[in-house]
ZAMARGU-4260 file (C-alpha; in steps of 0.2 Angstrom, whole numbers, plus 5000, padded with zeros to 4 digits):
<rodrens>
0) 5007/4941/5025 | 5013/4958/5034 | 5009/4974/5023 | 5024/4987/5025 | 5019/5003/5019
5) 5038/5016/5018 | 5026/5032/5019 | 5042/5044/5016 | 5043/5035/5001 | 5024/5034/4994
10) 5019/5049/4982 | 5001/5047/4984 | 4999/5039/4966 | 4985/5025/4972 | 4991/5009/4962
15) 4991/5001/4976 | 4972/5005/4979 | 4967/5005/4962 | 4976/4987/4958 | 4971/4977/4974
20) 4960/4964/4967 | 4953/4965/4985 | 4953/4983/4990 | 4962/4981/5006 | 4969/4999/5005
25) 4958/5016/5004 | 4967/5033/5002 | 4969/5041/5021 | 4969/5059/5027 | 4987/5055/5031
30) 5001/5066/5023 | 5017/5060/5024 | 5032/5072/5026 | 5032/5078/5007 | 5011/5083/5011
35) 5005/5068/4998 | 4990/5058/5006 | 4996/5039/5011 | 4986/5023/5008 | 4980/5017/5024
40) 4979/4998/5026 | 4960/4994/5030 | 4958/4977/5026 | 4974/4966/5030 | 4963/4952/5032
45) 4956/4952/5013 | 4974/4951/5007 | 4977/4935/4995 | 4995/4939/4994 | 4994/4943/4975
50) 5008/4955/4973 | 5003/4967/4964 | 5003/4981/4977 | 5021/4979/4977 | 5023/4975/4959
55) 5013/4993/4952 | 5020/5003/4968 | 5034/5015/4957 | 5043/5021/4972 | 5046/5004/4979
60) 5037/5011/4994 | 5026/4993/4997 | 5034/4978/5005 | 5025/4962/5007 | 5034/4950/5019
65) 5029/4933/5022 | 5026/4928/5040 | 5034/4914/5046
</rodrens>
């Protein structure tokens, strides 16, 4: 599974970290161009492609692609 964070989109709101059964983002020091803080992917490997990252995100800023 390839995590696609759209940081222009993001808004800082940490679903993503706070929904992740398996923690595999923590909030960065990272601003994006609006000055919110990013999540930072720090354990891609953990990932058990649940969806809910991309399911909670409200600015659609999360994509979860399949690899082939």
């Amino acid at each position: 599974m390839e995590i696609r964070i759209n940081k222009e989109f993001c808004k800082g709101c940490g679903y993503c970290i706070e929904y992740c059964p398996k923690k595999v983002y923590e909030l960065s020091d990272e601003l994006n161009g609006k000055g919110y803080r990013v999540p930072a992917i720090v354990r891609p490997e953990d990932c058990s492609e649940c969806g809910l990252c991309e399911l909670y995100c409200p600015e659609f800023a999360i994509i979860l692609k399949k690899s082939a």
